[in-house]
N, C-alpha and C positions, 0 to 999 in steps of 0.2 A: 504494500500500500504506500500511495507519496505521500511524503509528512506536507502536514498541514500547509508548510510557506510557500511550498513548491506548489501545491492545490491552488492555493491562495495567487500568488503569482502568474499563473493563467487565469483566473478568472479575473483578476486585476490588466493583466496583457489584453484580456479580451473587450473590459471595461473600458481602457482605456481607447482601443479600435473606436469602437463603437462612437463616443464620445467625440475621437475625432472625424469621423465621417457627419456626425450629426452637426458639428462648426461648418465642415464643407457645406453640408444643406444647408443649415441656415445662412452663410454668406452668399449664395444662390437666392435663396427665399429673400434675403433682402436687396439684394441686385433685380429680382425680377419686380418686388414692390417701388424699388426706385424710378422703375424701366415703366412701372404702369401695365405691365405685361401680365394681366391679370390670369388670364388663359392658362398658362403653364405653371400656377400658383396652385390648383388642383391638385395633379399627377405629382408636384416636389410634396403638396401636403400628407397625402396619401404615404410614402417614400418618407417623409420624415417622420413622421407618428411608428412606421415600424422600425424604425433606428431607435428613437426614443424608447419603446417598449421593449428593444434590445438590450440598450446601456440598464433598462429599469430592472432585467432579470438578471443579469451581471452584478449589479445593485445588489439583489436580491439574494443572490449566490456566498458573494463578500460577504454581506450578512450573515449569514447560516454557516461557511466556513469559523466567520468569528465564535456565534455561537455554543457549534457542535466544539470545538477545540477552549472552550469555558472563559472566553471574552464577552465583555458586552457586544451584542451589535448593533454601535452606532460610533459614533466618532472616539467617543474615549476606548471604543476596546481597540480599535484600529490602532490605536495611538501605544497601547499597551502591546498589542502584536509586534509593530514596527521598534518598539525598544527590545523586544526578544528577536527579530528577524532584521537587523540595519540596512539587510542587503535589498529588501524590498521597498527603502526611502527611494530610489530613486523612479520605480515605476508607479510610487503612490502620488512621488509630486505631479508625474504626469499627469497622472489620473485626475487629480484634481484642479491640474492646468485649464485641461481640455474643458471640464466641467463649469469651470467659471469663464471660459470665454463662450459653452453654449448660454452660459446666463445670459450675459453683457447683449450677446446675440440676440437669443431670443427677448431682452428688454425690447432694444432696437428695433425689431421685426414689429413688436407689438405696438412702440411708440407710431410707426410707418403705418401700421393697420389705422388706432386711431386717426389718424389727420387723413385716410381716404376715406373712412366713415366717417368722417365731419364736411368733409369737403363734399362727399356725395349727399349727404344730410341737405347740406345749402342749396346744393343744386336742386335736389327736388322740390326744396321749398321754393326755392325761386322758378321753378315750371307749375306747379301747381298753382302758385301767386298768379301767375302769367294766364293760366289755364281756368282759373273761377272769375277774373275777372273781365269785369263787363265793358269795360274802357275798350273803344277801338281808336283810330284814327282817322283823322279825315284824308281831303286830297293835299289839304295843305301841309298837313303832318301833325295837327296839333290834336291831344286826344279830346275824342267826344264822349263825354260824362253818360252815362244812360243811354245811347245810342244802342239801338236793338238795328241788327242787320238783317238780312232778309233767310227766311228757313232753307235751305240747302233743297235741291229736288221742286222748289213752288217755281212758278214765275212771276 
């Protein structure tokens, strides 16, 4: 059987993968929200949610390594593992590199979501505005108040 760090060690190797692929997504996700290329915003969504749900059972995995081997699992027992295991600081720092630039990312990605839903917010109010009112214009250009125009299909 592989001792615990060596177990550990892959499932950290593989967390770490994952983690990086998902920064690549989302620097795509926010290049396509920048691009307004809303269309291809789908298929990366899609694509990144099973990355995510990858890093999350890798996650999951570290966890229950800590566990079964009588660490907490959450950050203090990692921290207790890594002072018995030194040699796995350096693919822990990875790990939690990649992890905090999907945050920063995904903040980003989100801040980019709000201001097209705000931006399309206004727009529609301002077509709808456009669209209940009764204002038309005349030949001169200036609008006429109350002005009813003639039913579509009469003569």
């Amino acid at each position: 059987m592989a001792t615990p760090s060596a177990d550990l060690a892959h499932c950290l190797d593989a967390e770490r993968d994952a983690l990086k692929q998902c920064v690549d997504m989302l620097g795509r996700e926010r290049q396509l929200l920048m691009d307004g290329n809303i269309d291809a915003l789908a298929d990366l969504g899609v694509r990144k949610s099973l990355l995510l749900e990858s890093a999350a059972e890798f996650s999951s995995l570290r966890e229950r390594y800590l566990s079964d081997n009588g660490f907490p699992g959450d950050r203090d027992g990692m921290d207790a593992l890594l002072r018995e295991n030194p040699d796995l600081h350096a693919i822990w720092d990875e790990t939690m590199e990649w992890a905090r630039q999907a945050r920063i990312l995904n903040n980003v990605n989100g801040a980019l979501i709000d201001v097209r839903i705000t931006h399309n917010r206004s727009a529609l109010s301002v077509m709808h505005q456009a669209a209940t009112s009764h204002a038309t214009y005349g030949q001169d250009g200036h609008i006429l108040h109350g002005a009813r125009g003639r039913t579509l299909g009469r003569g």
